[in-house]
C-alpha positions as a printed NumPy array, in Angstrom:
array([[ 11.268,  10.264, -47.804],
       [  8.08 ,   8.122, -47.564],
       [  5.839,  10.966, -47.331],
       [  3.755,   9.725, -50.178],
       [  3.622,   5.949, -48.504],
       [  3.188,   6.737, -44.934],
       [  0.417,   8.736, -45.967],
       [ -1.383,   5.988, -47.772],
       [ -0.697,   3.714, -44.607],
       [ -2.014,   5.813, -41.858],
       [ -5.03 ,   6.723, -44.012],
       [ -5.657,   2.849, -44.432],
       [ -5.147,   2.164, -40.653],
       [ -7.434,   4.832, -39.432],
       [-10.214,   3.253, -41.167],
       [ -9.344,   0.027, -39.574],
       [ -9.31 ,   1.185, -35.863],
       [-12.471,   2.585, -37.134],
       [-14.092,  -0.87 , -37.176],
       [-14.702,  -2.821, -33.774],
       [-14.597,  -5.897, -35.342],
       [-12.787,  -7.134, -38.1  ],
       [-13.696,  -9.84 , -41.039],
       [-11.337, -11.496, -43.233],
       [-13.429,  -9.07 , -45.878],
       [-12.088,  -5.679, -44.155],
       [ -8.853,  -7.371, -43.867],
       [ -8.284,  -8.154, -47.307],
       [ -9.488,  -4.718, -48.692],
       [ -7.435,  -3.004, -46.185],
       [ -4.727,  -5.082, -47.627],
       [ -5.416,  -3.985, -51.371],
       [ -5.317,  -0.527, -50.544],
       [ -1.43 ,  -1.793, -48.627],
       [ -0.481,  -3.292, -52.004],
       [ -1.604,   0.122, -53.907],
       [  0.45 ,   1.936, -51.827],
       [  3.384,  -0.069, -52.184],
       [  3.435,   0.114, -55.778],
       [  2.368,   3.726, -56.303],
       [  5.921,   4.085, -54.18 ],
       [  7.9  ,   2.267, -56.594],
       [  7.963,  -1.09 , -54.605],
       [  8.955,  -4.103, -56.556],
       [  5.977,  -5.609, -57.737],
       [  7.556,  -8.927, -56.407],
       [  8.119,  -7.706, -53.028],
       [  4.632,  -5.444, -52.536],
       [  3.231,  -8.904, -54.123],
       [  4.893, -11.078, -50.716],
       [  5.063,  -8.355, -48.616],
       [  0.922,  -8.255, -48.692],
       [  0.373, -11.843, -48.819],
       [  2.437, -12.301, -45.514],
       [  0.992,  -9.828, -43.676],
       [ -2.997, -10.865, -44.473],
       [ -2.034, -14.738, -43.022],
       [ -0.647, -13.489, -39.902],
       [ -4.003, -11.206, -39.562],
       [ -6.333, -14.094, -40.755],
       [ -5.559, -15.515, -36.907],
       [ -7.975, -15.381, -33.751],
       [ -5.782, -13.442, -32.557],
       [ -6.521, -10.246, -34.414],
       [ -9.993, -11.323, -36.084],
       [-10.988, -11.543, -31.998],
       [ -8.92 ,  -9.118, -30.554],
       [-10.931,  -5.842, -29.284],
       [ -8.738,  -3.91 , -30.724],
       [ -8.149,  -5.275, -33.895],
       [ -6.702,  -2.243, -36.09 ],
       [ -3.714,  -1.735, -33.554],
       [ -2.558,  -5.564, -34.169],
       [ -3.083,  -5.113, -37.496],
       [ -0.204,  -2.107, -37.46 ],
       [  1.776,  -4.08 , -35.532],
       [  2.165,  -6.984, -38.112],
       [  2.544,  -4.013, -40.669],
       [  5.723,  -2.873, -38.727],
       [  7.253,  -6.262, -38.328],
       [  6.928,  -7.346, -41.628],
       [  8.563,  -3.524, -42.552],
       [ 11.48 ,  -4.756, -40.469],
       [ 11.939,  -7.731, -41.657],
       [ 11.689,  -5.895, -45.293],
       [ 14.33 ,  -3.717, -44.157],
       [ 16.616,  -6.496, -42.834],
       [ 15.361,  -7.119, -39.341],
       [ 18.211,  -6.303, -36.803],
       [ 20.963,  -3.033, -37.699],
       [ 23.993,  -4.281, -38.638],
       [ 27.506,  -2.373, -38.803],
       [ 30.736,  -2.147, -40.512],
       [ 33.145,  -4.799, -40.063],
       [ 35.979,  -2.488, -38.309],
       [ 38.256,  -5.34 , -37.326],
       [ 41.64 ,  -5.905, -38.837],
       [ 45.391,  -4.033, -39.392],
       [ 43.685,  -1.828, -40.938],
       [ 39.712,  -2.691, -41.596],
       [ 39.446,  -1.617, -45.381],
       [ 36.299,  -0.332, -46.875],
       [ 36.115,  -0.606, -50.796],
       [ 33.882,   1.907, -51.676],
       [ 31.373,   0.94 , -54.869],
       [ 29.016,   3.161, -57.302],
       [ 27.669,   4.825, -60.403],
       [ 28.263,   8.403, -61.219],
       [ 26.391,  10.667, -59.107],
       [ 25.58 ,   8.385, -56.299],
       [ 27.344,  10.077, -53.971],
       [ 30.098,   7.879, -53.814],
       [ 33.226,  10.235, -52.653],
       [ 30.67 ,  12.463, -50.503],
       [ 29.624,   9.376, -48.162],
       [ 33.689,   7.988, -48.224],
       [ 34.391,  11.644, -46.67 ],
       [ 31.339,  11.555, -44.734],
       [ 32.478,   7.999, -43.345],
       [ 35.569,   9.081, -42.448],
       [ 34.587,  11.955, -40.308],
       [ 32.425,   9.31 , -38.284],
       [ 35.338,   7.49 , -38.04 ],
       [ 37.709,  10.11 , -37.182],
       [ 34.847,  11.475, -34.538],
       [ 35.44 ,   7.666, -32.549],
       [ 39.177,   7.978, -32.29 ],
       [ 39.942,   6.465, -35.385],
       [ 43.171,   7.548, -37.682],
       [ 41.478,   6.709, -41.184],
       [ 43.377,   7.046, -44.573],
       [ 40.985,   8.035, -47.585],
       [ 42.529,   6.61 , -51.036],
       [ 41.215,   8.163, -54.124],
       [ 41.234,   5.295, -56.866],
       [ 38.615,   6.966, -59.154],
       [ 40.828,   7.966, -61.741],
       [ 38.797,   8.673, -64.858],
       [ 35.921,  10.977, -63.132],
       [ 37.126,  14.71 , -64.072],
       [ 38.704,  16.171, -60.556],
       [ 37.793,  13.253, -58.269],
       [ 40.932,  12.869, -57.049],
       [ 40.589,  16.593, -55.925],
       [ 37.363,  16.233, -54.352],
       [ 38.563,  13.616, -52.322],
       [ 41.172,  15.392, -51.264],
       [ 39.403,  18.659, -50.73 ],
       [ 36.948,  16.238, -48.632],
       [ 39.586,  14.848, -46.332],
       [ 41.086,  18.129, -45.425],
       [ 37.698,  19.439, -44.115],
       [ 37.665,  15.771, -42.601],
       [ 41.201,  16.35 , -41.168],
       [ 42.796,  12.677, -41.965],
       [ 45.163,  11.934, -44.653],
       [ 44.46 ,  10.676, -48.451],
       [ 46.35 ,   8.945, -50.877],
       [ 46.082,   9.815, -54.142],
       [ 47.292,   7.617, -57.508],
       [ 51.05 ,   8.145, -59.306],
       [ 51.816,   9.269, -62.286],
       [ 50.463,   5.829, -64.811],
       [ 49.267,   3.807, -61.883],
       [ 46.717,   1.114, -63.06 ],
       [ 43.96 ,   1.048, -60.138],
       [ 44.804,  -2.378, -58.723],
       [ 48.166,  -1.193, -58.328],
       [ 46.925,   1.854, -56.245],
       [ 45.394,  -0.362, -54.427],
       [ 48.466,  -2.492, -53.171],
       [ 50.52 ,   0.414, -52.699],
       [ 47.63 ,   1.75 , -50.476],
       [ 47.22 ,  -1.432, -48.798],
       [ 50.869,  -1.348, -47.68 ],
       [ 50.633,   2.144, -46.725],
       [ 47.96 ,   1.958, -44.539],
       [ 49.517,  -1.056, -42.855],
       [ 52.979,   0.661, -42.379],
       [ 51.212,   3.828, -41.196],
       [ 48.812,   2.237, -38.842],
       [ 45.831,   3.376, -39.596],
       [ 43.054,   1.842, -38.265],
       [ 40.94 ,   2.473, -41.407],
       [ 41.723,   2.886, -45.036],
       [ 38.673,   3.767, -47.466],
       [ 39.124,   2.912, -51.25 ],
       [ 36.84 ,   5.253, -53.205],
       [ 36.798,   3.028, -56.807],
       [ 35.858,   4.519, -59.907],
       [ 32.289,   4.286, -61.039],
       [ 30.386,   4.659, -64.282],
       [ 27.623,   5.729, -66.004],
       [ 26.172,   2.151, -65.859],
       [ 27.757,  -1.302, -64.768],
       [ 30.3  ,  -2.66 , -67.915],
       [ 32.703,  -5.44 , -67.869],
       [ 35.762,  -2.996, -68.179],
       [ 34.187,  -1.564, -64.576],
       [ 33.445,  -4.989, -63.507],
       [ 37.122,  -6.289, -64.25 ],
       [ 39.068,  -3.599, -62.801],
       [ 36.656,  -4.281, -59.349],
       [ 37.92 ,  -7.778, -59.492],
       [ 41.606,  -7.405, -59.703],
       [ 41.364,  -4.232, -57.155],
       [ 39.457,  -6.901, -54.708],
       [ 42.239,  -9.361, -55.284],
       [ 45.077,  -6.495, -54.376],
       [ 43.14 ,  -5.529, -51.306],
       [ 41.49 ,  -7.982, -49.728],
       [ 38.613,  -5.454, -48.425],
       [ 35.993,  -6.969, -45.292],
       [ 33.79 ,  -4.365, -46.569],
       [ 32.424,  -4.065, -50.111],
       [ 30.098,  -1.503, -49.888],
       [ 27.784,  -0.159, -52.665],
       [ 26.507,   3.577, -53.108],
       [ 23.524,   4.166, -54.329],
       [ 21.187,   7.021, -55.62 ],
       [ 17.353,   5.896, -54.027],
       [ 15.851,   8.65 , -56.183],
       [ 17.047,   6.64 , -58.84 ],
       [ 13.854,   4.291, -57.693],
       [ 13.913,   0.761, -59.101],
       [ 16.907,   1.234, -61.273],
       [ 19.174,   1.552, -58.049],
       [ 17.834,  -2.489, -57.704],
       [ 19.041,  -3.427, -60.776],
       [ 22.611,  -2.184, -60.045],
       [ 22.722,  -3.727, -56.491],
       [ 21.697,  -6.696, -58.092],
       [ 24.958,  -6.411, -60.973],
       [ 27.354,  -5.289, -58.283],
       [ 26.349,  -8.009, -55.838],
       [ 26.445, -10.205, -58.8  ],
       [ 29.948,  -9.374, -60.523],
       [ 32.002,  -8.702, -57.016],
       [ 29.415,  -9.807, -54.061],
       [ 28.782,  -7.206, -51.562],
       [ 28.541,  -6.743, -47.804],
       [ 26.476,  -3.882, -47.592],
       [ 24.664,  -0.7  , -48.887],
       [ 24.167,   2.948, -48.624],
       [ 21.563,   4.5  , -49.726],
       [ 21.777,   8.32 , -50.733],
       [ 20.07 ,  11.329, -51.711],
       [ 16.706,  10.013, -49.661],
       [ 15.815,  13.52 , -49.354],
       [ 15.29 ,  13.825, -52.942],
       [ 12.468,  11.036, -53.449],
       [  9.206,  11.29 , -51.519],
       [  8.199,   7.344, -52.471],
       [ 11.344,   5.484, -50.998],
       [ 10.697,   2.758, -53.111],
       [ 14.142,   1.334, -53.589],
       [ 14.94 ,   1.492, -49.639],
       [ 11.944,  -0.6  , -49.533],
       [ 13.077,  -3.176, -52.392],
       [ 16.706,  -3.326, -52.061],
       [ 17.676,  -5.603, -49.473],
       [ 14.532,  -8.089, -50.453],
       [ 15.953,  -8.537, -53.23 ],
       [ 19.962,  -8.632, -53.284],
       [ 19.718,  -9.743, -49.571],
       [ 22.652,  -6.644, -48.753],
       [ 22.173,  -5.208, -45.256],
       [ 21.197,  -1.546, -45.821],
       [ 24.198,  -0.015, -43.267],
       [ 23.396,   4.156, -43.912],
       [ 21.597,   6.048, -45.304],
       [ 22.252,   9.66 , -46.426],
       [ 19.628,  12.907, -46.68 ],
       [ 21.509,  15.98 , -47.338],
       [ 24.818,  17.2  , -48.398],
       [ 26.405,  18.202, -45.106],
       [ 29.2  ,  16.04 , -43.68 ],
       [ 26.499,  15.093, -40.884],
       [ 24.053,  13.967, -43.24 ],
       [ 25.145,  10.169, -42.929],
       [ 23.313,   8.032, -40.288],
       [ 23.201,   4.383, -39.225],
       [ 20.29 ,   2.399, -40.701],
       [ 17.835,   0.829, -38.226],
       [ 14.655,  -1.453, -39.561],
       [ 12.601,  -0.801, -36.551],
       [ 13.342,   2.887, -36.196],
       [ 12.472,   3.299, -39.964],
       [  9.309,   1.396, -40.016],
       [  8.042,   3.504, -37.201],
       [  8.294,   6.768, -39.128],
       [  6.727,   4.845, -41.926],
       [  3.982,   4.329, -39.785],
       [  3.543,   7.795, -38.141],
       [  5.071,   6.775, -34.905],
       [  8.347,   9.179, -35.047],
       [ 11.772,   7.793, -34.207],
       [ 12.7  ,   9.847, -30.983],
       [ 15.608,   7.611, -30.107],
       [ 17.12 ,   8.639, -33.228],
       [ 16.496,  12.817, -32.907],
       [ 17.867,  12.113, -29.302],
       [ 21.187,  10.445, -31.099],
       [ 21.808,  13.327, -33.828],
       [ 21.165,  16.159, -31.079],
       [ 24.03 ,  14.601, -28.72 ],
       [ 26.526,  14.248, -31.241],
       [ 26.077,  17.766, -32.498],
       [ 25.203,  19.944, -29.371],
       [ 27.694,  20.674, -26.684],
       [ 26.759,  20.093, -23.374],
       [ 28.71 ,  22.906, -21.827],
       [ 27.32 ,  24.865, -23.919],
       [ 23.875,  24.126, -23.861],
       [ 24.047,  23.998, -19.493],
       [ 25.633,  27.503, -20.463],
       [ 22.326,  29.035, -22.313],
       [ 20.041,  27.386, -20.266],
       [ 21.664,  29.535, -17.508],
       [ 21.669,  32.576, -19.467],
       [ 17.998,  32.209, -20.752],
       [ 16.756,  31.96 , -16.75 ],
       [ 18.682,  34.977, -15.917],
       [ 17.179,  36.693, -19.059],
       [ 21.103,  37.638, -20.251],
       [ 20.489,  36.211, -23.396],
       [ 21.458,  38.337, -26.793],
       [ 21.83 ,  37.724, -30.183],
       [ 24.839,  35.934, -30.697],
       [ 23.418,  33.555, -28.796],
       [ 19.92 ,  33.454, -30.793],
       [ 22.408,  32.513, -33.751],
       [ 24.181,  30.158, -32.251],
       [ 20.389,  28.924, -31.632],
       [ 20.003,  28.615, -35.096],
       [ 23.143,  27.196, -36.705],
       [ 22.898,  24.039, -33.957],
       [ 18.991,  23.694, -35.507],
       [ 20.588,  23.861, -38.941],
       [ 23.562,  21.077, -38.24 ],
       [ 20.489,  18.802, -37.387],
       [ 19.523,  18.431, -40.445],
       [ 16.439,  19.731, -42.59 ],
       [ 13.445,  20.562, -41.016],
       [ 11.231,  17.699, -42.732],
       [ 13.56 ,  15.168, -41.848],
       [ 13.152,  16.36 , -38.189],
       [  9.152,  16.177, -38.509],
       [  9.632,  12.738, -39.714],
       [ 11.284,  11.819, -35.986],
       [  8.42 ,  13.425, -34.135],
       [  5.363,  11.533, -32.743],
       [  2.105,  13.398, -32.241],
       [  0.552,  16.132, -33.847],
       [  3.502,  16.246, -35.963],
       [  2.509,  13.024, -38.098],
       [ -0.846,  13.629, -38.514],
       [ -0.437,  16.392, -41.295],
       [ -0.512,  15.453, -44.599],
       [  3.007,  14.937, -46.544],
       [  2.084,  18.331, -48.832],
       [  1.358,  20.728, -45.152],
       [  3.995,  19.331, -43.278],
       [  6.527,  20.036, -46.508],
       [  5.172,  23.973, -46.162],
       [  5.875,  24.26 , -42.757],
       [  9.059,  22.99 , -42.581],
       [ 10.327,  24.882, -46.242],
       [  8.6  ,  28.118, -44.184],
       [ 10.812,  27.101, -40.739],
       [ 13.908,  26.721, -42.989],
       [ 13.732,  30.285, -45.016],
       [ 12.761,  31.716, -41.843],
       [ 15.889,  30.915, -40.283],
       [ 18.012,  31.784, -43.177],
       [ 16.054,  35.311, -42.946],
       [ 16.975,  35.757, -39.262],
       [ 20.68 ,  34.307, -39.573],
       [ 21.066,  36.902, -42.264],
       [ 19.655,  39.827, -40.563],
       [ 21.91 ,  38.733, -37.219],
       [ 25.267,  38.724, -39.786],
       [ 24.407,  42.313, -41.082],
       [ 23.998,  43.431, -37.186],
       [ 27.475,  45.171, -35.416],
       [ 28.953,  43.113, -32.262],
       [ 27.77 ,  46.022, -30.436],
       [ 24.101,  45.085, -31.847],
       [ 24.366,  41.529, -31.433],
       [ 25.643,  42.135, -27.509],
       [ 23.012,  45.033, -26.986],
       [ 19.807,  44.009, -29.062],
       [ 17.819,  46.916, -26.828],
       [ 20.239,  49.667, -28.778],
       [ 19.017,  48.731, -31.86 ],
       [ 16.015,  51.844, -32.44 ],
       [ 14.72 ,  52.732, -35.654],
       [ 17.271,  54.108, -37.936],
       [ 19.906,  51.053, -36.998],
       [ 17.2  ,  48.784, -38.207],
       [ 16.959,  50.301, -41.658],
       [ 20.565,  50.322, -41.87 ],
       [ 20.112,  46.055, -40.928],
       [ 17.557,  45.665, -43.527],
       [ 19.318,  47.532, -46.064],
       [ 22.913,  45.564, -45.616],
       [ 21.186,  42.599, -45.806],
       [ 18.313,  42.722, -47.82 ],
       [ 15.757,  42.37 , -46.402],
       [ 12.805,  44.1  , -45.389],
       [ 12.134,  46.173, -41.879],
       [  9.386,  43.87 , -40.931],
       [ 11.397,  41.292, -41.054],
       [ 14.445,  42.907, -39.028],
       [ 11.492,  43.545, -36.474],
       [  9.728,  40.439, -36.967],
       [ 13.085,  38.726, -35.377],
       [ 13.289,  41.652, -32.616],
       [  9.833,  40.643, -31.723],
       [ 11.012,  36.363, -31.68 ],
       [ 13.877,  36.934, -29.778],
       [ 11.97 ,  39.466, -27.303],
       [  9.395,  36.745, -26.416],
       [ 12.475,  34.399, -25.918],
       [ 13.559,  36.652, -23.027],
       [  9.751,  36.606, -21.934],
       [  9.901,  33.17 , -21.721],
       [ 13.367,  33.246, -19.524],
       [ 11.783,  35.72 , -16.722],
       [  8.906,  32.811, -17.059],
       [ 11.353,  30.48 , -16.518],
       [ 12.535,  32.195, -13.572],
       [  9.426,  33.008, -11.607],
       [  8.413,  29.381, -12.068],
       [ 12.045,  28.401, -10.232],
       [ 11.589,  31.204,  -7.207],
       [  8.178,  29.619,  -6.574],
       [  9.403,  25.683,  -6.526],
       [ 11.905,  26.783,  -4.079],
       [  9.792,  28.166,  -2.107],
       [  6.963,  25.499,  -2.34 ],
       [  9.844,  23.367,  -1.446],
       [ 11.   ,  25.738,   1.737],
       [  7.041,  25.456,   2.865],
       [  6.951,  21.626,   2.882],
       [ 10.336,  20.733,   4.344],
       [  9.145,  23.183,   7.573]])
């Protein structure tokens, strides 16, 4: 997501810093090249258009004209005019209320029953008994997804009766949630190919039934400018209280993240970048323009790692790695927790330093080759015995074949993972030299 734009921008701020004086001339040329790559990321012209034209009069001042280091400021009213794009401040669900309600809005294909699964497993994760209520009634087998969703979830769905209009669903749903105290019901409404006045009507009367605080809208950003245009009839026909945008994985400009609350005015509240249940996050304007602007977002890596790695067990491998008792169930364990954290670009895009300064096409080949690497070596682990896994220094020649050949793969490979997880250990006794001499640098200087 962005790769295309954050290239542009850090191309066009390196040539500023380059200068140790600026002129309203390199200014407004460095400006241009902004507006270029605004469009060429499927901006709204509108917004690029007032996005540019605020940023050159706060950079026209003394301040930054006379600063000494001019390019620097320069970035900096970049990234606060990103976060005001964006929205300015995060800004949550309203979860208040017997039960909060959440009506759930959005096209085919948006990703609509995914994120109302996905929301309810964040929920559920707090403390929170949510009831999932499947109102799309026309999409082939929705009702079933939703309901396959909600038992991986583990919280309880309603599903329509037997010639149930939709707004009647609804107040039957209302009532149950109230009567079953849940603390949050999600209504996942039908959606259609495009926005229609039989769609918009049957929103309407399921509002009135419902009463929802949140009116949330789906939508697809690879969809680009499009995804505007339905904000804009959704927010128009039933108003809205905030968005999710989906499927950012799939669209290297990120132009609609960067138009959609200019112009409907909606909060952006998540966005999703994969199709795992964790692949939902909170939207943050400041973290976001950061990683537009090559600067990582460590607070948020820090976040996702916490609420998918266990402690215990993370104390408990540190442990084993410094007593070099590590083995290959644990290498694998290694490598599913990397894989819950999401895709491997998405985790270069959190990382400052040498990280961000590849280009958008090197960075994508690294992290495609750290992904199928891992696949490879999760693979080869799978076709090992427990007696392998436990004893990786039984594993000679012959047993090796007999990996590569239940799995697949080739012996190079089988060995190239021997060879990863041998250096691991390596690094353990490392490890554990380097704590033998700080206690006794420690038992020196105390004498």
């Amino acid at each position: 997501m962005f790769e295309n734009l954050s290239s542009s921008l850090q191309k066009t701020f390196k040539n500023l810093r380059g200068y140790g004086k600026l002129t309203e001339k390199n200014v407004k040329d460095s400006m241009r090249e902004v507006r270029l790559a605004l469009l060429e990321a499927d901006v709204n012209f509108k917004v690029a258009r007032d996005f540019v034209k605020k940023v050159q009069e706060t950079c026209m001042g003394e301040e930054v004209l006379g600063s000494i280091t001019p390019g620097q400021l320069v970035v900096k009213r970049v990234q606060d005019e990103l976060e005001a794009l964006f929205g300015g401040a995060h800004e949550e669900f309203d979860l208040t209320g017997s039960p909060a309600a959440v009506m759930m809005m959005g096209l085919h294909g948006s990703g609509k029953t995914t994120s109302s699964g996905k929301l309810a497993m964040r929920w559920k994760k707090h403390g929170r008994r949510v009831l999932l209520v499947a109102c799309d009634i026309r999409r082939p087998a929705a009702v079933e997804q939703l309901m396959i969703l909600a038992g991986q979830v583990g919280c309880d769905v309603l599903g329509p009766e037997p010639g149930e209009t939709v707004p009647q669903l609804g107040k039957r749903a209302a009532l149950a949630a109230k009567e079953g105290k849940y603390e949050v019901v999600i209504y996942d409404t039908g959606g259609r190919f495009q926005v229609d006045e039989e769609l918009v009507q049957e929103l309407k009367e399921f509002e009135a039934e419902t009463r929802p605080n949140n009116k949330v809208l789906v939508l697809d950003a690879a969809i680009g400018q499009e995804s505007v245009n339905v904000a804009e009839a959704f927010r128009d026909a039933v108003g809205l209280t905030g968005l999710i945008l989906t499927k950012l994985d799939g669209d290297a400009r990120g132009g609609a993240a960067l138009s959609v609350h200019a112009v409907t005015g909606c909060p952006i509240l998540m966005t999703g970048s994969g199709e795992k249940m964790e692949d939902l996050e909170p939207f943050y304007p400041d973290r976001m323009a950061s990683r537009i602007l090559g600067m990582g977002d460590v607070v948020s890596f820090v976040e996702k790692a916490q609420g998918i790695v266990d402690q215990e067990e993370a104390m408990r491998m540190q442990e084993k790695l410094a007593k070099n008792q590590l083995d290959l169930e644990d290498f694998l364990g290694q490598i599913r927790q990397m894989k819950k954290l999401g895709s491997m670009s998405s985790l270069f895009d959190m990382m400052p330093g040498d990280a961000l300064k590849m280009d958008a096409k090197k960075k994508e080949a690294i992290a495609n080759a750290s992904e199928i690497e891992m696949r490879k070596f999760e693979s080869i682990i799978q076709s090992m015995t427990p007696h392998e896994r436990r004893n990786p220094k039984t594993i000679d020649r012959s047993r090796r074949l007999r990996i590569a050949a239940g799995c697949g793969r080739k012996l190079a490979d089988v060995n190239q993972l021997l060879k990863r997880f041998e250096q691991m250990g390596k690094m353990g006794k490392q490890f554990k030299k380097m704590e033998k001499r700080l206690r006794h640098m420690k038992k020196f200087t105390t004498k």
